[in-house]
VMD Tcl script that builds the backbone (N, CA, C; Angstrom):
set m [mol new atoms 483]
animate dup $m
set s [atomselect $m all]
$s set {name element resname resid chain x y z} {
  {N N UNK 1 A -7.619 6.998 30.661}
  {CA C UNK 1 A -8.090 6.404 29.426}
  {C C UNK 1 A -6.895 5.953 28.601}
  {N N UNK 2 A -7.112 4.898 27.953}
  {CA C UNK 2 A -6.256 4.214 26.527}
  {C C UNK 2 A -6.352 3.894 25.921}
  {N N UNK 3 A -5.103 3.597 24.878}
  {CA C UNK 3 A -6.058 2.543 23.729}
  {C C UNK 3 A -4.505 2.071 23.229}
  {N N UNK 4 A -4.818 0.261 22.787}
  {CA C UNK 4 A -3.683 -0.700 22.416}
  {C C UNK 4 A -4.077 -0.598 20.727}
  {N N UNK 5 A -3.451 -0.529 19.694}
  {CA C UNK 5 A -3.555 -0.810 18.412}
  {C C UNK 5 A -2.789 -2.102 18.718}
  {N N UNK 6 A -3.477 -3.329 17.255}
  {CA C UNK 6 A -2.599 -4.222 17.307}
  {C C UNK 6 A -2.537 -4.345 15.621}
  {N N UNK 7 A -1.750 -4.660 14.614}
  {CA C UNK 7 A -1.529 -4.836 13.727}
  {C C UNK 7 A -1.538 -6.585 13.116}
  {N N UNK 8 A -2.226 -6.815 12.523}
  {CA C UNK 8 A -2.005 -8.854 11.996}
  {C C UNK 8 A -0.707 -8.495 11.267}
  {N N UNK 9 A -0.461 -7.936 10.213}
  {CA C UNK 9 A 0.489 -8.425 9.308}
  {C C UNK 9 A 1.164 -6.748 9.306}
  {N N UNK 10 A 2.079 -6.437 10.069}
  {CA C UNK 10 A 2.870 -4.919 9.695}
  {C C UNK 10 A 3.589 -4.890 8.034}
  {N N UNK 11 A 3.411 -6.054 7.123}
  {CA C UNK 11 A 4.466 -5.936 6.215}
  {C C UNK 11 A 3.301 -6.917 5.067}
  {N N UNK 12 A 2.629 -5.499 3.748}
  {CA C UNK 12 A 2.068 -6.347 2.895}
  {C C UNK 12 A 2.616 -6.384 1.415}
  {N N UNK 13 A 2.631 -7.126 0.428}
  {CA C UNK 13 A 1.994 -8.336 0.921}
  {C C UNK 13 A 2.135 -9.630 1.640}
  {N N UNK 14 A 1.776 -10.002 2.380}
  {CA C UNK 14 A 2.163 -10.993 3.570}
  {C C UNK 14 A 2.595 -12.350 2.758}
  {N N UNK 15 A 3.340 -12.781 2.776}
  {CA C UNK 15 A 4.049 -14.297 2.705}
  {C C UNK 15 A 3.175 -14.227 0.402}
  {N N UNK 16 A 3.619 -13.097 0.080}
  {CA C UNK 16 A 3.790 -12.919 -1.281}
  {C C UNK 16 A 2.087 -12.749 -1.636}
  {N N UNK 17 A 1.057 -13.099 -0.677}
  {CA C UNK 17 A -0.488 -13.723 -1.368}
  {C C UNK 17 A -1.619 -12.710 -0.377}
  {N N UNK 18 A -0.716 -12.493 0.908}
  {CA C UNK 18 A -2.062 -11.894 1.590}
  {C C UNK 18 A -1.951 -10.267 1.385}
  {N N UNK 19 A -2.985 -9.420 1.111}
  {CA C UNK 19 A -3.235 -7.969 0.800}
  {C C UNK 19 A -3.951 -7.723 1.498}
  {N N UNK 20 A -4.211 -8.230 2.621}
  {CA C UNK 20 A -5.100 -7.629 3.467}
  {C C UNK 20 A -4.364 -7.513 4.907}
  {N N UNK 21 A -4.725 -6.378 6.401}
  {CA C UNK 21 A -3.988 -7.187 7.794}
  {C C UNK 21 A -5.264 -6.301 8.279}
  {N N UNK 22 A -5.496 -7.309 9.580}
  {CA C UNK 22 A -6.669 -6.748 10.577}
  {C C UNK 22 A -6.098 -5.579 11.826}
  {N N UNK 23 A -6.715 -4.874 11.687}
  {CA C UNK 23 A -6.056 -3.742 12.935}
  {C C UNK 23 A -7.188 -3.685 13.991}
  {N N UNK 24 A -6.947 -4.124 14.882}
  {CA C UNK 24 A -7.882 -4.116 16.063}
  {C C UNK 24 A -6.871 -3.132 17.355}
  {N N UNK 25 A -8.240 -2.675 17.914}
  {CA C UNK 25 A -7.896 -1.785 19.089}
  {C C UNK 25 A -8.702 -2.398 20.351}
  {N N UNK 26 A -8.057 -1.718 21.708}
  {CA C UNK 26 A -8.546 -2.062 22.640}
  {C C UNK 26 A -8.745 -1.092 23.402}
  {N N UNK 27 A -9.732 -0.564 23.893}
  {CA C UNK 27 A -10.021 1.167 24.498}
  {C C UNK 27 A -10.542 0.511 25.954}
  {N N UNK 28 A -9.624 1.298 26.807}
  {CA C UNK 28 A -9.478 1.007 28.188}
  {C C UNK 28 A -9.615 2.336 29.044}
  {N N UNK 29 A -10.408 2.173 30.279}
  {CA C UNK 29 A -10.557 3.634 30.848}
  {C C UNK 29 A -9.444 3.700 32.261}
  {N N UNK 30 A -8.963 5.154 32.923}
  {CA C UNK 30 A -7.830 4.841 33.525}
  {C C UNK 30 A -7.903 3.620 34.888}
  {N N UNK 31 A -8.655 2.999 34.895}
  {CA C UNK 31 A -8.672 1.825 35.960}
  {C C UNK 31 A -8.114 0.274 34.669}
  {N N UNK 32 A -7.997 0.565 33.508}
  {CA C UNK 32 A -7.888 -0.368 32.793}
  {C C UNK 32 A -9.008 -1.563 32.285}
  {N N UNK 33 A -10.237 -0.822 32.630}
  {CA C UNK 33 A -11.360 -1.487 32.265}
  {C C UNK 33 A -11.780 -1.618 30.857}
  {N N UNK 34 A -12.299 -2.415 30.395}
  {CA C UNK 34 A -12.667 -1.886 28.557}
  {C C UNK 34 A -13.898 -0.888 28.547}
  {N N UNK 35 A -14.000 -0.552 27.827}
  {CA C UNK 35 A -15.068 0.263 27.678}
  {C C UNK 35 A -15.768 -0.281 26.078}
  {N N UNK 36 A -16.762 -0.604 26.532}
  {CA C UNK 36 A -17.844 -1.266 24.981}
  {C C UNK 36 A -18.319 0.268 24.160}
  {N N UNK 37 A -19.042 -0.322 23.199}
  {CA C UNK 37 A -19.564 0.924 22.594}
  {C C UNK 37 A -19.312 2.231 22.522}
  {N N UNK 38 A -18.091 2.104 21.793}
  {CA C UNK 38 A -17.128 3.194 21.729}
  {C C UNK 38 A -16.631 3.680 20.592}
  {N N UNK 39 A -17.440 4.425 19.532}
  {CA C UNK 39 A -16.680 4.574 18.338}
  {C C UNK 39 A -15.363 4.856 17.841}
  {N N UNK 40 A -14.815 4.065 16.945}
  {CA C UNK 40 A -12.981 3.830 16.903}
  {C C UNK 40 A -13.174 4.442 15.119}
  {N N UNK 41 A -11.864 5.363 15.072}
  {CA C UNK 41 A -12.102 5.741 13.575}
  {C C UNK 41 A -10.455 5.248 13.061}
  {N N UNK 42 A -10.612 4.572 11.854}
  {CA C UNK 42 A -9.419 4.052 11.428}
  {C C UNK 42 A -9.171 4.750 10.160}
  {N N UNK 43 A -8.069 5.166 10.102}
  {CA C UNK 43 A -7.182 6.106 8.784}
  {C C UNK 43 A -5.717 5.474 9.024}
  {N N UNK 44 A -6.052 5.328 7.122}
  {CA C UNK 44 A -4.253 5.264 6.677}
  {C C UNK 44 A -3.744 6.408 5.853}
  {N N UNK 45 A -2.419 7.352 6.372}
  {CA C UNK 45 A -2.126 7.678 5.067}
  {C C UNK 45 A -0.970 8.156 5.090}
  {N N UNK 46 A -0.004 8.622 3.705}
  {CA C UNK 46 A 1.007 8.460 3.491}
  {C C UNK 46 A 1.425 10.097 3.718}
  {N N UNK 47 A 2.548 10.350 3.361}
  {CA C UNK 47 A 3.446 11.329 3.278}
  {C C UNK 47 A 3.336 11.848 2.234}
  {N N UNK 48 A 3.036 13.285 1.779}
  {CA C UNK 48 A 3.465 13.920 0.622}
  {C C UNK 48 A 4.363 14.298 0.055}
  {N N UNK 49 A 5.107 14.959 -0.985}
  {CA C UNK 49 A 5.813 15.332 -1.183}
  {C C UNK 49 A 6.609 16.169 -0.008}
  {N N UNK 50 A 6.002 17.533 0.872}
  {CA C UNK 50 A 6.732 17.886 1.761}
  {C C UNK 50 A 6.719 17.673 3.373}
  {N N UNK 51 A 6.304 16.034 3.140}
  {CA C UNK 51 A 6.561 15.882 4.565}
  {C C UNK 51 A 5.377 15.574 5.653}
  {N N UNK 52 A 4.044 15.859 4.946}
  {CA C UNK 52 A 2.585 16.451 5.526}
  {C C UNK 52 A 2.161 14.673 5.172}
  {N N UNK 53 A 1.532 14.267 6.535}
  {CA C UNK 53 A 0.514 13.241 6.250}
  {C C UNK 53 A -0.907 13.752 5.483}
  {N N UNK 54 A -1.430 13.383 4.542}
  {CA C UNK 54 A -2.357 14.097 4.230}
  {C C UNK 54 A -2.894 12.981 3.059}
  {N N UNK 55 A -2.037 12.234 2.441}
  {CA C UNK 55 A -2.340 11.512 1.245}
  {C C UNK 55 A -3.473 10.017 1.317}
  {N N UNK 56 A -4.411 9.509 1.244}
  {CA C UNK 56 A -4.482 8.707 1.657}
  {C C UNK 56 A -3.604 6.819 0.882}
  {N N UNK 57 A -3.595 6.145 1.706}
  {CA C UNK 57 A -2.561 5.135 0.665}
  {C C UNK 57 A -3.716 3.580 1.542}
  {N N UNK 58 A -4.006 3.114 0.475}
  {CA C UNK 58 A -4.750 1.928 0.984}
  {C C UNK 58 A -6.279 2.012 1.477}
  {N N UNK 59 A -6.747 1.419 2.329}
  {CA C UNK 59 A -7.999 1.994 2.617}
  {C C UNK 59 A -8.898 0.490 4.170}
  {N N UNK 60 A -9.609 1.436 4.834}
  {CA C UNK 60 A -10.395 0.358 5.818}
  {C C UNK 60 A -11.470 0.206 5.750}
  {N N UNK 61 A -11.687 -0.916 6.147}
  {CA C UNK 61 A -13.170 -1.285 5.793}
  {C C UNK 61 A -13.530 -2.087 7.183}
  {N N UNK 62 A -14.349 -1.490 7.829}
  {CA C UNK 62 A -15.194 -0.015 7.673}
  {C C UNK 62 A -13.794 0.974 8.410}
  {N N UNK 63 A -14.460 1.955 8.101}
  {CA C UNK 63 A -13.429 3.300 8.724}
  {C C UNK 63 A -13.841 3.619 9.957}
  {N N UNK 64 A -14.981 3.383 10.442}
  {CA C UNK 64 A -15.292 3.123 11.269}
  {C C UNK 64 A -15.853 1.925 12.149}
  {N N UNK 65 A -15.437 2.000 13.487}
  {CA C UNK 65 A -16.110 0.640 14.026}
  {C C UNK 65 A -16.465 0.801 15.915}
  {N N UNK 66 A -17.553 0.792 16.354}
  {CA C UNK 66 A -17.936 0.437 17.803}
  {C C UNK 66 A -16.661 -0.902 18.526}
  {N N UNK 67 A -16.495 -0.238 20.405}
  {CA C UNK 67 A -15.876 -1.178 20.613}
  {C C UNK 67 A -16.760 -1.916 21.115}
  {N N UNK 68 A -17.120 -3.414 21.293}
  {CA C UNK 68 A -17.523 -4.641 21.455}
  {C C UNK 68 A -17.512 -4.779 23.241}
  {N N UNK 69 A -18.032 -5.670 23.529}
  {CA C UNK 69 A -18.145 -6.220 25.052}
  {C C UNK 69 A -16.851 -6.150 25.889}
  {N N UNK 70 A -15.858 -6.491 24.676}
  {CA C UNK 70 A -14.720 -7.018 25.122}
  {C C UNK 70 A -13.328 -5.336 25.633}
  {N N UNK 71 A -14.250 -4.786 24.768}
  {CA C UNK 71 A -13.494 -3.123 24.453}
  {C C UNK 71 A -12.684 -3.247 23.070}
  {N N UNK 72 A -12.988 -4.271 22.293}
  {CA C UNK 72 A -12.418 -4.234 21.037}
  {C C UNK 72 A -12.456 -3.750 19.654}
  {N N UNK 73 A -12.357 -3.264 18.942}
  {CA C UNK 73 A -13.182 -2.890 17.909}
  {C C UNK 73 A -11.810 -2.861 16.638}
  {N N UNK 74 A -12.311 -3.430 15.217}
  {CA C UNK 74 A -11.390 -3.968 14.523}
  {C C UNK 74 A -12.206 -3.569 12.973}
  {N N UNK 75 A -10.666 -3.440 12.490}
  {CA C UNK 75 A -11.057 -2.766 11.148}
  {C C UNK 75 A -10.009 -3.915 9.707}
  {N N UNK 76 A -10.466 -3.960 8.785}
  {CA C UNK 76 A -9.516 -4.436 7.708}
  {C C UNK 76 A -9.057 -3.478 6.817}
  {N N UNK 77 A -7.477 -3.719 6.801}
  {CA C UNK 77 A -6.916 -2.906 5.914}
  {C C UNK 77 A -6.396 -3.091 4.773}
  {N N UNK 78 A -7.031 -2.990 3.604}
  {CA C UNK 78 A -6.704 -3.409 2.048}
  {C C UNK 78 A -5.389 -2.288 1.337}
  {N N UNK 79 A -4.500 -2.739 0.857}
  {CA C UNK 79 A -3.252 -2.447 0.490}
  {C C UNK 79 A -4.093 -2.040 -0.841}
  {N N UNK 80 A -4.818 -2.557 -1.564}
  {CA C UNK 80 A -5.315 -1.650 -2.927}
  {C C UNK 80 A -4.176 -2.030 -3.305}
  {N N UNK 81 A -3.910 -0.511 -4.343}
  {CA C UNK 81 A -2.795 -0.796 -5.735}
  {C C UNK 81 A -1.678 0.090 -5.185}
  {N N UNK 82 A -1.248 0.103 -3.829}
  {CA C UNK 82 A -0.214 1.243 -3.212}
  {C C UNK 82 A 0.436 0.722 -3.108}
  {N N UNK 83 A 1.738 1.227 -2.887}
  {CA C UNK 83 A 3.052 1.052 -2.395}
  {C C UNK 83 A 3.476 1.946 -1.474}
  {N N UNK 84 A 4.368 1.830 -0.411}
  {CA C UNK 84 A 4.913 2.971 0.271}
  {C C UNK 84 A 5.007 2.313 1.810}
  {N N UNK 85 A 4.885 3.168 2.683}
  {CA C UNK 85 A 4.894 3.663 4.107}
  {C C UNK 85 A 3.398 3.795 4.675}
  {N N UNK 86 A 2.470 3.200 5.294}
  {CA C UNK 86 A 0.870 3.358 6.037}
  {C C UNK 86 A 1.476 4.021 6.931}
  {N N UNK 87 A 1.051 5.376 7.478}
  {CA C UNK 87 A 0.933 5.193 8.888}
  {C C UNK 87 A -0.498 5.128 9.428}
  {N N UNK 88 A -0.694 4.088 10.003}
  {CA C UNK 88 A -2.383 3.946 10.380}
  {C C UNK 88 A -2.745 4.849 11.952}
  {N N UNK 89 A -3.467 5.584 11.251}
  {CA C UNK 89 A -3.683 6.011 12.790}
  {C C UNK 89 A -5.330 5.884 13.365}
  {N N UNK 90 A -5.390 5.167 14.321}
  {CA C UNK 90 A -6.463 4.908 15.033}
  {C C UNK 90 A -6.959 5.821 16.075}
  {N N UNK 91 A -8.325 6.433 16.298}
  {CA C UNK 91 A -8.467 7.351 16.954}
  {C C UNK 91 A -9.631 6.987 17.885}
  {N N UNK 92 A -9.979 7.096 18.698}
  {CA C UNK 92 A -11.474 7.629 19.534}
  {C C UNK 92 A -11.922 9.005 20.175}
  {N N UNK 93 A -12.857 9.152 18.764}
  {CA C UNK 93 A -12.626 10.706 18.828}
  {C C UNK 93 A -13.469 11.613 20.357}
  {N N UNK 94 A -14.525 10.786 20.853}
  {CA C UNK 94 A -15.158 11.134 22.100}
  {C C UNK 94 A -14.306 10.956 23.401}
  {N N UNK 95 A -12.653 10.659 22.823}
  {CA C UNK 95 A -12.186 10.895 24.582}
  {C C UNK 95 A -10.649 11.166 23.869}
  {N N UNK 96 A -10.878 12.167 22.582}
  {CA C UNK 96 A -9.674 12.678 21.827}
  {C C UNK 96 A -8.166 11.801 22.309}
  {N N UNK 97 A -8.474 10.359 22.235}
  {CA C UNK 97 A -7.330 9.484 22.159}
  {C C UNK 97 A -6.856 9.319 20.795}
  {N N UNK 98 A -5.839 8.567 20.588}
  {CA C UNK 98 A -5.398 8.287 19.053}
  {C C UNK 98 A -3.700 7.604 19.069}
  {N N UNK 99 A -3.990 6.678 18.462}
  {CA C UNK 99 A -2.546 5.594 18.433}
  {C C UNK 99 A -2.218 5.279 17.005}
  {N N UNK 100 A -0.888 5.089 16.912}
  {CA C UNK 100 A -0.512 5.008 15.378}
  {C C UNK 100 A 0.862 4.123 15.275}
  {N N UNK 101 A 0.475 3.269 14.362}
  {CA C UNK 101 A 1.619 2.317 13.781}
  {C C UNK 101 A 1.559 2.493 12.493}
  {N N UNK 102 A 2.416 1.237 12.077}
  {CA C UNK 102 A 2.730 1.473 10.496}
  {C C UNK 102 A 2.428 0.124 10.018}
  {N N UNK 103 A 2.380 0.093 8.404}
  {CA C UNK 103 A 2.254 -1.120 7.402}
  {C C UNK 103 A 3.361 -0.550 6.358}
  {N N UNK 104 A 4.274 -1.471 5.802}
  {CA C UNK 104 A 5.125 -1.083 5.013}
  {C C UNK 104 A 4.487 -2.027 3.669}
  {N N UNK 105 A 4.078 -1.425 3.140}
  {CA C UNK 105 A 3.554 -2.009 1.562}
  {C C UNK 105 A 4.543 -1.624 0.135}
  {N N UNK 106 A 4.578 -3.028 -0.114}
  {CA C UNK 106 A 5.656 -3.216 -1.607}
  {C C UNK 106 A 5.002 -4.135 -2.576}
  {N N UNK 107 A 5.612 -4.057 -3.591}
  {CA C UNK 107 A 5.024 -4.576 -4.740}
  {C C UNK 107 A 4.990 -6.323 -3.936}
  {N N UNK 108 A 4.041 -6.592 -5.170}
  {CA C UNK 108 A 4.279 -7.877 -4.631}
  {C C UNK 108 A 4.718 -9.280 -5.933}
  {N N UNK 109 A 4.889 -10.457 -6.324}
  {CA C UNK 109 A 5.783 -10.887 -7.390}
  {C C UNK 109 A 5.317 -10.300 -8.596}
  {N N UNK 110 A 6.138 -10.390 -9.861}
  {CA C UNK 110 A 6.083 -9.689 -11.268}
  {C C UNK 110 A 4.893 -10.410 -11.488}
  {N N UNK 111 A 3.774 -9.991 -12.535}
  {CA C UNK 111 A 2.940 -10.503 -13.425}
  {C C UNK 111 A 2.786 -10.386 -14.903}
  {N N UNK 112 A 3.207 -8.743 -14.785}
  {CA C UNK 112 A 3.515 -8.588 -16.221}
  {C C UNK 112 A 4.848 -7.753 -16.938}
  {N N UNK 113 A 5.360 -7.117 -17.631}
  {CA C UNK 113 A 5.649 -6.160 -17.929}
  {C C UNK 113 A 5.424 -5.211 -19.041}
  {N N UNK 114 A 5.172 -4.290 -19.475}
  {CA C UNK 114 A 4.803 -2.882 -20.364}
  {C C UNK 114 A 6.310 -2.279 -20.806}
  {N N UNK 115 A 5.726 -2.499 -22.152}
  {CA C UNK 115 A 6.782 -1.534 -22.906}
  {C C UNK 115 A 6.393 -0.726 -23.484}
  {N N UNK 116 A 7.553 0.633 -22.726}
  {CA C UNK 116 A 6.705 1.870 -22.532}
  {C C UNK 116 A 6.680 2.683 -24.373}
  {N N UNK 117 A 6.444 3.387 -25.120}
  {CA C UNK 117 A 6.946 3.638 -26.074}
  {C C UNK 117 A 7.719 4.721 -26.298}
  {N N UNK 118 A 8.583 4.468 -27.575}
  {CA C UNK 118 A 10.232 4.770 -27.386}
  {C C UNK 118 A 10.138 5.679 -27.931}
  {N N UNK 119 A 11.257 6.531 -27.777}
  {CA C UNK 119 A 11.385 7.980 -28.922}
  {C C UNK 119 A 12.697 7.620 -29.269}
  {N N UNK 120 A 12.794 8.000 -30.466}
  {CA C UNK 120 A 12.569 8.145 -31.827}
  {C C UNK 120 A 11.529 6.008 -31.569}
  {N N UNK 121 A 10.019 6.487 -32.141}
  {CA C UNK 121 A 9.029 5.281 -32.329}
  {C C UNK 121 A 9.706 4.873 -33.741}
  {N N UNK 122 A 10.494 5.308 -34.444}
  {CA C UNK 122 A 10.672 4.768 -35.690}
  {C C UNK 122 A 12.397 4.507 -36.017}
  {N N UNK 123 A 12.625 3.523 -36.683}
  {CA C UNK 123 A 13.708 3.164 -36.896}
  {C C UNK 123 A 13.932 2.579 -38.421}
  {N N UNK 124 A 15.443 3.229 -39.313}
  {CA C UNK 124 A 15.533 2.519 -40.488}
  {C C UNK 124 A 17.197 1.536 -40.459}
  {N N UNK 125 A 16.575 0.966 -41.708}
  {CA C UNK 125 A 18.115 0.148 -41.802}
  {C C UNK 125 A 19.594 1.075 -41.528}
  {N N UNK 126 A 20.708 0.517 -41.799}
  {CA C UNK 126 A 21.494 1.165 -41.815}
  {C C UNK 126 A 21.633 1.637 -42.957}
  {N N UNK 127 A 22.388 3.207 -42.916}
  {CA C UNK 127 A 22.404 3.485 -44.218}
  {C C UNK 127 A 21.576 4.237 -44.868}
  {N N UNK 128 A 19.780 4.284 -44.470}
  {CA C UNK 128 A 18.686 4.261 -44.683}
  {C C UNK 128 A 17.943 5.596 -44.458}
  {N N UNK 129 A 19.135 6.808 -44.345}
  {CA C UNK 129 A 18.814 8.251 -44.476}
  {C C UNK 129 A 18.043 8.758 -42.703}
  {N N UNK 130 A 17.793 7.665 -42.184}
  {CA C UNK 130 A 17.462 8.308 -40.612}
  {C C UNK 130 A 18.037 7.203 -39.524}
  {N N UNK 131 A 17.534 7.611 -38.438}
  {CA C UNK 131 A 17.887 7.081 -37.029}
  {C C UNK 131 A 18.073 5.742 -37.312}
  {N N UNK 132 A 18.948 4.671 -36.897}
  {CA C UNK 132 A 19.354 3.157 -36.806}
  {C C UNK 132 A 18.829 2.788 -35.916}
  {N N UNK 133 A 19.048 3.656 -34.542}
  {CA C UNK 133 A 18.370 2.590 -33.315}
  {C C UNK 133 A 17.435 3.200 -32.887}
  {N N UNK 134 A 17.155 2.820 -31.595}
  {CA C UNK 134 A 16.235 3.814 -30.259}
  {C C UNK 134 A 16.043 2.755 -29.432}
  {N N UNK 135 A 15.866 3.003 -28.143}
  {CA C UNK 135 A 15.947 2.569 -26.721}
  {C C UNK 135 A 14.688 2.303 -26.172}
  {N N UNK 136 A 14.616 1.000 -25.997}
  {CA C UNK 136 A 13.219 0.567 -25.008}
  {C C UNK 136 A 13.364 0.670 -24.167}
  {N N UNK 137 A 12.088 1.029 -23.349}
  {CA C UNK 137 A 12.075 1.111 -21.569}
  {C C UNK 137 A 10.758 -0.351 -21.165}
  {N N UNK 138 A 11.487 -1.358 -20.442}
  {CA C UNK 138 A 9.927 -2.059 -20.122}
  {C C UNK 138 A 9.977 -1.873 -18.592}
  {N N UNK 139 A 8.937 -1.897 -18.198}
  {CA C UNK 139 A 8.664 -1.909 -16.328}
  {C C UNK 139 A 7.696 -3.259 -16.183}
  {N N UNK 140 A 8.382 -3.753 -15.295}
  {CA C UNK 140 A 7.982 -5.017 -15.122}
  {C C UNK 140 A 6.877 -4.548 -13.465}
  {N N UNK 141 A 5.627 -5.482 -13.620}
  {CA C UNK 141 A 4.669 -4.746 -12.428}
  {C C UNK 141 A 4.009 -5.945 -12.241}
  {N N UNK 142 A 3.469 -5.644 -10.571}
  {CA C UNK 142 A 2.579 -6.834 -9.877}
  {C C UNK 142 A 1.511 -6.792 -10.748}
  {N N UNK 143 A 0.625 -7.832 -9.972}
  {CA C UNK 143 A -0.913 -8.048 -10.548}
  {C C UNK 143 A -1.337 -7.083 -10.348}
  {N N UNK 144 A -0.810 -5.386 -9.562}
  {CA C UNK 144 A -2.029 -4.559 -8.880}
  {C C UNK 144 A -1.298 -3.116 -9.930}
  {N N UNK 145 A -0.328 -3.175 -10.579}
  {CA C UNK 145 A 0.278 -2.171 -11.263}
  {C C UNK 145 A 1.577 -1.560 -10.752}
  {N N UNK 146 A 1.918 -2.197 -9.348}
  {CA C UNK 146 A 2.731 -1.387 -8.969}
  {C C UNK 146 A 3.691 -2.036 -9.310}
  {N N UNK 147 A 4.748 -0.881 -10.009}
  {CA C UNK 147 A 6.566 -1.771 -9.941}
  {C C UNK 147 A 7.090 -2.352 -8.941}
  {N N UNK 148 A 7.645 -3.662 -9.207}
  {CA C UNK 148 A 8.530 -4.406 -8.602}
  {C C UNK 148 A 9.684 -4.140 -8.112}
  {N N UNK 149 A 9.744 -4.425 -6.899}
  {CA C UNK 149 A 11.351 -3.870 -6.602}
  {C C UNK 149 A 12.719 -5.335 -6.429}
  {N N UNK 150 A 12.103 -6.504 -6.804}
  {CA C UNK 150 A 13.045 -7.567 -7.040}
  {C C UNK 150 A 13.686 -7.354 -8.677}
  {N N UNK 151 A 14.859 -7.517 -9.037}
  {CA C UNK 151 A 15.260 -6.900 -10.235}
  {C C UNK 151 A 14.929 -8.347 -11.091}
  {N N UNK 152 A 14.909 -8.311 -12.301}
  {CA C UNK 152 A 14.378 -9.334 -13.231}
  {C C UNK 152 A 15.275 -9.147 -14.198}
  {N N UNK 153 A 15.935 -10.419 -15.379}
  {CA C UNK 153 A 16.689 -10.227 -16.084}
  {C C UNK 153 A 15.493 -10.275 -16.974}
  {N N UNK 154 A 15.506 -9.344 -18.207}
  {CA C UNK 154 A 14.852 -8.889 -19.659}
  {C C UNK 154 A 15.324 -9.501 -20.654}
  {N N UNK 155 A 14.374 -10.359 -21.334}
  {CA C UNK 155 A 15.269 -10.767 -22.536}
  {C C UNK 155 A 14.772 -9.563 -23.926}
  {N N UNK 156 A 15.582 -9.296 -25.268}
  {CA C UNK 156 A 15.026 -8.945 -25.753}
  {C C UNK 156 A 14.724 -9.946 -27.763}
  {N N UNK 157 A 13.910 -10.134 -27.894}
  {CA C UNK 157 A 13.799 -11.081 -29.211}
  {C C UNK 157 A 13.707 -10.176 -30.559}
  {N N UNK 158 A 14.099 -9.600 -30.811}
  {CA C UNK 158 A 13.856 -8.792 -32.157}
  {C C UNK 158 A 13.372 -9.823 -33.689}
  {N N UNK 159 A 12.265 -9.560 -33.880}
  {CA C UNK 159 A 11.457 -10.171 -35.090}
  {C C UNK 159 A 11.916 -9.304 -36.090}
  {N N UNK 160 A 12.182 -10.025 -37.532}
  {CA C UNK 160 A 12.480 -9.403 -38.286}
  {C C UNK 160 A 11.001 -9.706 -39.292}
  {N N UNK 161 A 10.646 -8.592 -40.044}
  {CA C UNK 161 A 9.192 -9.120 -41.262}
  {C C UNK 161 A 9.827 -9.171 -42.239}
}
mol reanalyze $m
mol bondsrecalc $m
mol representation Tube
mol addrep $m
C-alpha cells in the first residue's frame, strides 16, 4: 500500500494574491493500483512552544475526502489569518498510512498599520512640570492581521492644535 501527497502552491501567499493551495493524494495498493473509495483525512498543524505538533494553523476544506475512480482524493487548504510553518499531514486511516509535507505561510503585502498605545499616553510642553516625550510603537499588517516581514519606512507627522 501507498500514498503520493501533492501540494499546488508549497509557499502562501502565492504570487502576493493566492491564499489558498490544493493538496491532493493518490492511494495506491502494493501492485500500484489506485484504490477508489477510500477515505483520506487532511490536517494542518503547527509547532508549539515545546516542539509538539499539536496547534492547528490554517484549515481544509473538507478535512475529509473519498478517493475517486482515479485513486485521488483532494482537499483545499486556506492559510486563514496564520503565519508560520504547515506541516500537512495526510492520512488513510483504514490502512494506517499517512504522508506529510509542508506550506510555509507569511504575511502577505502591508494594508494597514496600528498604533499601538504609548506609555507615558500623555505628554507636556517643555518645561511643563511632567514627561516631554514618549515613544510610539506602529506594526504595520496584511489584509489578514498578520505582521509583515518586508520592512517599511514610517513617516511620522506630528499635528500641533
Amino acid at each position: 500500500l501507498g500514498m503520493v501527497s501533492n501540494i499546488e502552491y508549497p509557499e502562501l501567499p502565492y504570487d502576493s494574491t493566492v491564499e489558498t493551495s490544493t493538496v491532493t493524494v493518490i492511494v495506491t495498493n502494493q501492485d500500484g493500483y489506485v484504490i477508489d473509495n477510500t477515505l483520506v483525512q487532511f490536517e494542518s498543524l503547527t509547532e508549539d512552544d515545546n516542539g509538539d505538533l499539536i496547534e492547528q494553523i490554517g484549515s481544509f476544506d473538507p478535512t475529509y475526502a473519498f478517493t475517486n475512480e482515479s485513486g485521488i482524493a483532494a482537499s483545499t487548504f486556506n492559510m486563514g489569518n496564520d503565519v508560520g510553518l504547515a506541516t500537512i499531514i495526510t492520512s488513510v486511516p483504514e490502512f494506517s498510512l499517512a504522508d506529510t509535507s509542508y506550506i510555509s505561510i507569511t504575511a502577505s503585502e502591508a494594508e494597514y498599520i496600528q498604533i499601538l498605545q504609548p506609555y507615558p499616553n500623555e505628554i507636556t510642553v517643555s518645561n511643563g512640570g511632567g514627561l516631554e516625550s514618549t515613544e510610539l510603537t506602529v506594526e504595520v499588517k496584511d489584509g489578514n492581521g498578520n505582521l509583515v516581514s518586508q520592512p517599511y519606512l514610517i513617516y511620522f507627522d506630528p499635528i500641533f492644535f
